[in-house]
Every structure is written in C-alpha cells, then in structure tokens.
N, C-alpha and C positions, 0 to 999 in steps of 0.2 A: 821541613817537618818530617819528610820520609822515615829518616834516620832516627829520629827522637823518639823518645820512649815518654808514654806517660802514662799514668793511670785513672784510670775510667771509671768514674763514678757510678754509680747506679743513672743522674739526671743526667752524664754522659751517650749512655747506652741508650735511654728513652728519647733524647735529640735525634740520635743516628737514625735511630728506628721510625722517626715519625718525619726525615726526609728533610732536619733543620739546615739550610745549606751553609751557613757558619760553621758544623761540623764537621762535612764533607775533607776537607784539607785531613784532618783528624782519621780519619779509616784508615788513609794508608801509611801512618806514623807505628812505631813497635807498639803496644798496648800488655799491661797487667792489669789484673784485678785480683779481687779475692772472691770465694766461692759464697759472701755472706751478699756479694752486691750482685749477684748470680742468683740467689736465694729472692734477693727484694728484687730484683727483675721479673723472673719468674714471675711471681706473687701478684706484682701489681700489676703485668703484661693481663695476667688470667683474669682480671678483673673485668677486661674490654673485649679481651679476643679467643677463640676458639686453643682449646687444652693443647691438641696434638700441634697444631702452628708456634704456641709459647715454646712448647717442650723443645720444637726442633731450633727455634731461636736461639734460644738457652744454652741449647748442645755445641751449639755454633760459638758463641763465647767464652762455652768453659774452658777452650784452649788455653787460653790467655789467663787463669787461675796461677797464682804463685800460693808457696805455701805459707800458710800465718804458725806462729811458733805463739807458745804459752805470754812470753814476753812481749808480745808485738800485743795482744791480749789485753795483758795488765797497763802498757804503757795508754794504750786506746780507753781503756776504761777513765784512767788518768784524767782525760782530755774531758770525757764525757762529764764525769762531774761535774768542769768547769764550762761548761759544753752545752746547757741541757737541751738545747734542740737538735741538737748531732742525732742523728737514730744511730744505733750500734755499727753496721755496715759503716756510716759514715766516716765516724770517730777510726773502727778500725781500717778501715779503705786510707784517712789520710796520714795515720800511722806508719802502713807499710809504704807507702809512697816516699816518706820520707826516710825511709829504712833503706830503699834501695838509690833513693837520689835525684825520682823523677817527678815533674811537677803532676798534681793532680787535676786532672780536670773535670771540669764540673761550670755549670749554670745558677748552683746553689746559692744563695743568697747570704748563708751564715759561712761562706766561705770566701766573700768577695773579697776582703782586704787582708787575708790571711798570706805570710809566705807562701812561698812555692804552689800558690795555687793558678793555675790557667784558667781564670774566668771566662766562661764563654756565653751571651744569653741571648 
C-alpha cells in the first residue's frame, strides 16, 4: 500500500484522526485531496476541538491538495444531481479521484458499492 495513491475523503481524514486502526495501513500510502474536503475537515474538526489544534491539523494536510479545474466542477455537479446525499466535497473529491486514477477512500456509506472506491469502516 506504500506506493499506492488514493484519495482521502473528508471520513477518511476523520478515521486517521480519531486513531481508526483499519486506517493505519493508509497514512503511509501517497494521498490527494482537494481543498473543499480540507474546508469540511476543518469545519467539523472546530465543532469538537479547540481553533488553533484544527488549524495546525488542516495545515498539515493541505500538502496533499491537488488542484480542481472548472471541469472536474461541472462534471461533480453532474454526479450530485443524481447523487443527492453526496455533499459537494464529496461529489467533487470522487470526481477528481477518478481523474487522476486513484481509488477513493472513504467509510461513507453512499459510496460502498461504487467503482473505484476503497471502502473502509
């Protein structure tokens, strides 16, 4: 799994962080995300835990941000439509996942029998 690349969902990033050890394997794999599932981390991190500890979390994964183009956008939306419990991050998080070729992972439930997803829960 070193070597592998995948992209980390927002319930990705909350497994890691809350010590799920079915995750574990997964920290030291290549990781992308996008800066809207960096946004819903953030967000719902501040909900539980102290401002300046999210912020420095947050700093710590936006390495791993690739960038969304207007297209990757429309195609997300796309999805959402037929989607309607995707939240926006979602839709486009498994967008660009499959733009660039790597599975997505995720615990989510509206994505367990989806292609190229890495179910994990």
């Amino acid at each position: 799994m070193n070597n592998e690349t995948f992209f980390f969902d927002t319930y990705a990033f909350f497994e890691i962080i809350r010590g799920n050890p079915k995750y574990k394997d997964y920290i030291s794999s290549n990781i992308i995300t996008t800066i809207f599932n960096i946004a819903e981390l953030n967000y719902n991190l501040k909900k539980e835990r102290n401002k300046e500890i999210v912020n420095e979390i947050t700093r710590k994964y936006h390495q791993f941000v690739v960038e969304i183009t207007l297209e990757d956008i429309q195609v997300a939306m796309d999805l959402k439509i037929n989607n309607k419990n995707f939240s926006i991050p979602d839709a486009i998080g498994y967008t660009v996942a499959k733009k660039y070729n790597v599975k997505f992972l995720t615990g989510d439930e509206g994505f367990k029998n989806m292609p190229s997803v890495e179910f994990v829960k």
